[in-house]
C-alpha positions, 0 to 999 in steps of 0.5 A, spaced: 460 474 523 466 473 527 465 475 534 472 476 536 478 477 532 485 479 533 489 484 529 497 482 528 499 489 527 501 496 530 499 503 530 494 506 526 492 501 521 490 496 527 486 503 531 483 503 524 481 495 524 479 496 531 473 502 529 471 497 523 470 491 528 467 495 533 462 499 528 460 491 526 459 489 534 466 485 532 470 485 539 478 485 537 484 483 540 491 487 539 498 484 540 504 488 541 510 489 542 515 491 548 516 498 545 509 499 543 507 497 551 505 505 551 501 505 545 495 509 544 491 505 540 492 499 545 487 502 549 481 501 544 482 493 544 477 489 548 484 485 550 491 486 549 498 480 549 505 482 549 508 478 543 515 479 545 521 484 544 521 491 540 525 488 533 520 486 529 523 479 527 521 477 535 514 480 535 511 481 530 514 477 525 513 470 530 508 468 527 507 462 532 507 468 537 501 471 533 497 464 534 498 463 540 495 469 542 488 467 538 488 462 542 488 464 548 484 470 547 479 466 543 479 471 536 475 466 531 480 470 526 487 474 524 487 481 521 494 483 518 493 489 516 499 492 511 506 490 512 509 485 517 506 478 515 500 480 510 503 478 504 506 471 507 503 465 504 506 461 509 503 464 515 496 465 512 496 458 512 499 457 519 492 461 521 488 456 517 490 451 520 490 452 526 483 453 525 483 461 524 479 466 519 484 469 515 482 476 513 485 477 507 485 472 501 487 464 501 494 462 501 493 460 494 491 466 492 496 470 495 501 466 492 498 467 486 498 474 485 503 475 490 509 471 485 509 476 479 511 472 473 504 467 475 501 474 475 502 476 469 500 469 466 494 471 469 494 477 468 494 475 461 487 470 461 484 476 465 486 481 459 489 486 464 494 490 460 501 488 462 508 490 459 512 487 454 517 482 457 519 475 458 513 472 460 517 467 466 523 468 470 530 469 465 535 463 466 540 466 461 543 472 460 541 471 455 534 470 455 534 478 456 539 481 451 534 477 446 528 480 450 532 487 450 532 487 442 525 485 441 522 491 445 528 496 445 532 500 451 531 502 456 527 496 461 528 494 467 528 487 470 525 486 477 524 481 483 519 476 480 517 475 488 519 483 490 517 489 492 520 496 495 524 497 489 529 492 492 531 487 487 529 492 480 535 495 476 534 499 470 539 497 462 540 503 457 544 498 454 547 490 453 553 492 458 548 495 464 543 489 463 549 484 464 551 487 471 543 489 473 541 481 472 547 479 476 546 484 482 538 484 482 538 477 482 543 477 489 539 482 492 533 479 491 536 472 494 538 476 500 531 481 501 526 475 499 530 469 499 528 467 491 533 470 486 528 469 480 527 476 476 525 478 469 526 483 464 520 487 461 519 494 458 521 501 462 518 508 462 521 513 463 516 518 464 509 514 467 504 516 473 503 511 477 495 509 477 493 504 481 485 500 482 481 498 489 479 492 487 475 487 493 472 479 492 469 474 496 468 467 496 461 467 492 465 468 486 463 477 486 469 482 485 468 489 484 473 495 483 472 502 487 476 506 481 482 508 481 488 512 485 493 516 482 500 515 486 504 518 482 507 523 488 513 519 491 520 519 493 525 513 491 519 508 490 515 511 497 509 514 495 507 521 499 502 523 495 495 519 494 489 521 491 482 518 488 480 519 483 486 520 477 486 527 475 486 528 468 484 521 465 480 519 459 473 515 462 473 511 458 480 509 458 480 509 466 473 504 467 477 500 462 482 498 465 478 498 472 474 493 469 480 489 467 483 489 474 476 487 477 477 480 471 484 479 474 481 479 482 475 474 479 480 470 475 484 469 482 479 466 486 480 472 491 477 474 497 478 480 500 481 487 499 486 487 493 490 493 489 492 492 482 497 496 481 499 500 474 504 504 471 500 510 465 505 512 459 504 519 457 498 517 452 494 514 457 496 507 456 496 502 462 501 497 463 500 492 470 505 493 475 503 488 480 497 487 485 498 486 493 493 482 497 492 486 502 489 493 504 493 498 502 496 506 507 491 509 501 485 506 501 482 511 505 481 515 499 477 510 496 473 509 502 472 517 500 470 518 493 466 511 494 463 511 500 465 503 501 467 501 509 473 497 505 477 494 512 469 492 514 468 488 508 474 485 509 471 482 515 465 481 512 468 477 506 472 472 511 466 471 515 463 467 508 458 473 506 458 476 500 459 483 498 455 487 501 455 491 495 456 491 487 459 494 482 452 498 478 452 501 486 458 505 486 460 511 483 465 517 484 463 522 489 468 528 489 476 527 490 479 525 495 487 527 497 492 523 502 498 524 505 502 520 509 505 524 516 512 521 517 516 522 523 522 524 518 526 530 517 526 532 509 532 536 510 536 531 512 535 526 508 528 524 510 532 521 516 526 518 521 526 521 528 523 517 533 522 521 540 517 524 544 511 527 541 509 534 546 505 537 541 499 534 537 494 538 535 491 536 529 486 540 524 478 539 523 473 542 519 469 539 513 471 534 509 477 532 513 480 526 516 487 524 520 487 517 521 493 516 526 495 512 533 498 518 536 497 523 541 501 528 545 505 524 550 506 518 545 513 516 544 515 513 537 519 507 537 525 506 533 524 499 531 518 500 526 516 504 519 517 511 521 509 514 519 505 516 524 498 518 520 494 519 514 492 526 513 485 526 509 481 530 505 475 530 501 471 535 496 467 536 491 472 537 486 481 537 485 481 544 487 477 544 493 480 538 496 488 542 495 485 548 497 482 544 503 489 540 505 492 547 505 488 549 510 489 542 513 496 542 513 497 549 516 493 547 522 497 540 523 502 542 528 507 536 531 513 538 535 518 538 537 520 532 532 520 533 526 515 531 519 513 531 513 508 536 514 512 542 512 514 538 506 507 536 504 504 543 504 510 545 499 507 540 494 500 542 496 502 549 491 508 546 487 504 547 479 506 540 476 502 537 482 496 542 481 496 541 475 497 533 475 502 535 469 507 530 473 511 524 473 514 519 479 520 522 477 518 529 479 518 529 488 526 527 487 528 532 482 525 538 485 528 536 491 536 535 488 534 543 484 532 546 491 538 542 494 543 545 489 540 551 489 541 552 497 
């Protein structure tokens, strides 16, 4: 085991990193920026360094910057949490070869998986249900009208190394297929400096339904079941929960099992998520899969009881897993939402500033995972959220009835957050009866608006 690692990220996922090393008698190092100088979560590190300037790209995306520090600090390792650089292949190989662990899977697994035209390649051997659609990157128009006819309108075509719904653009028709494949390709050029896209089927109306998944070296994979997603906004989740509501077992264990062959199938060490879409008669058809530890995974450590950030650690260290997959079952139902520093009427415009009041809620079954306190100052430079509120109970109903209770008790001031948003979807009847779609968030929001 590692006795020292560094952690190449910020805020509550890096406070999350730090109590996990510290549980295994791991010390940690945090690297910062100039605008996160002041950050609670700073003063958990056994060491700190200074990276560089508030903007991202000259901090937290200097990768140099990032070894330089393990060097000096004498980490063994680098965790890189969510975002930034965890989903970059390049600087997974940058620590290897500058003789650092790298908590997450190879280089050559993040590529593999990360790229989604070799994913679905895989995905295929691996037997995981996929969408119908070009099985490479289209290099003619023409490849995609004829692959239009086949599988029928709507479809969507999409970023081969995308994410974020940048580089996605939907076809009804020939017409709108022609101008989404020049404009996708543009747009991913310009995001992810690879313009190659692809065409597949699209679902109007689908949840989205996601698997927990985490490798190791010594060829093991296991699943710990699945996540429902479906509560989103413009592609942003709000919502998590664990375990899916009104799901069929059968089809669920199903393509969890098929998740865990693709991770296998991979080679891949460390924490994965394989994500799905469901059409309304539950069948699955796989979205993409991100190489890294995801916002929601808390839900999963919830209902499985499985210390995910932990294992993590332990797979990179070269152990096993320390569990296996007739050891994990579903215990209860879990429900995350995001806290966001965002004024949901007025367009979800973030709202950096000082934070007075924090009074966060308790009582059984309750989680916050959050870097902030009263006093805390939200830069401007970085992704606006500032928490997960958790909840765990027994069933659906009482981790909804808990969250109420919970969000009710959150009080943030005087910048504002989606709290009050979340309370409103915690009684609107098409989440609590899990009769709902991706769709659904946006629409209630445009009838309220245009209801005054």
């Amino acid at each position: 085991m590692f006795s020292r690692i560094l952690i190449a990220n910020r805020g509550e996922i890096a406070l999350r990193i730090i109590r996990a090393a510290r549980v295994m008698g791991v010390e940690s190092v945090c690297v910062y920026s100039k605008a996160d100088a002041d950050g609670p979560w700073l003063q958990h590190a056994d060491e700190t360094v200074c990276i560089g300037e508030p903007p991202a790209a000259e901090s937290y995306l200097r990768s140099d910057r990032i070894i330089s520090a393990a060097e000096v600090t004498g980490a063994e390792a680098i965790h890189p949490g969510y975002g930034f650089l965890a989903e970059n292949a390049n600087f997974a190989e940058a620590c290897l070869d500058s003789g650092f662990a790298f908590i997450g899977p190879s280089p050559k697994a993040m590529a593999l998986l990360g790229d989604k035209v070799s994913c679905k390649n895989l995905a295929r051997k691996a037997g995981t249900p996929i969408f119908p659609g070009t099985e490479d990157a289209i290099e003619e128009i023409d490849e995609a009208l004829e692959m239009a006819q086949l599988i029928g309108y709507p479809v969507i075509v999409k970023a081969a190394a995308g994410g974020g719904g940048r580089g996605m653009r939907i076809a009804r028709n020939d017409d709108e297929l022609r101008a989404g494949v020049e404009s996708a390709q543009q747009e991913a050029e310009a995001a992810f400096g690879d313009g190659r896209v692809y065409v597949e089927k699209f679902l109007e109306h689908a949840r989205h339904f996601e698997i927990q998944c985490i490798g190791d070296d010594h060829g093991n994979a296991v699943h710990l079941f699945e996540r429902d997603c479906t509560t989103q906004r413009r592609h942003q989740k709000l919502i998590e929960e664990a375990p899916a509501p009104n799901v069929d077992p059968e089809k669920r264990d199903e393509v969890a099992r098929t998740a865990a062959a693709l991770i296998r199938e991979a080679n891949y060490s460390g924490a994965a998520t394989v994500e799905f879409l469901m059409d309304g008669d539950q069948n699955f058809f796989m979205l993409e899969v991100n190489t890294r530890v995801q916002v929601e995974h808390p839900v999963s450590e919830l209902i499985s009881g499985v210390d995910i950030v932990g294992e993590q650690i332990r797979v990179a260290a070269g152990e096993p897993l320390s569990i296996k997959q007739e050891d994990i079952s579903v215990n209860g139902h879990a429900i995350e939402c995001r806290i966001n520093a965002e004024d949901p009427d007025r367009g979800f415009m973030p709202q950096a500033g000082l934070i007075e009041t924090w009074c966060p809620p308790g009582g059984l079954g309750v989680r916050l995972d959050s870097h902030a306190t009263a006093g805390y100052r939200i830069p401007p430079n970085y992704d606006s959220m500032i928490g997960k509120l958790i909840v765990h109970g027994p069933d659906r109903e009482t981790a909804i009835a808990r969250m109420r209770v919970a969000l009710d008790e959150f009080k943030v001031g005087p910048i504002k957050t989606t709290i009050p948003l979340h309370r409103r979807l915690m009684d609107h009847p098409s989440f609590n009866t899990a009769d709902f779609d991706i769709h659904y968030v946006e629409r209630w929001l445009e009838e309220a608006e245009a209801s005054g």
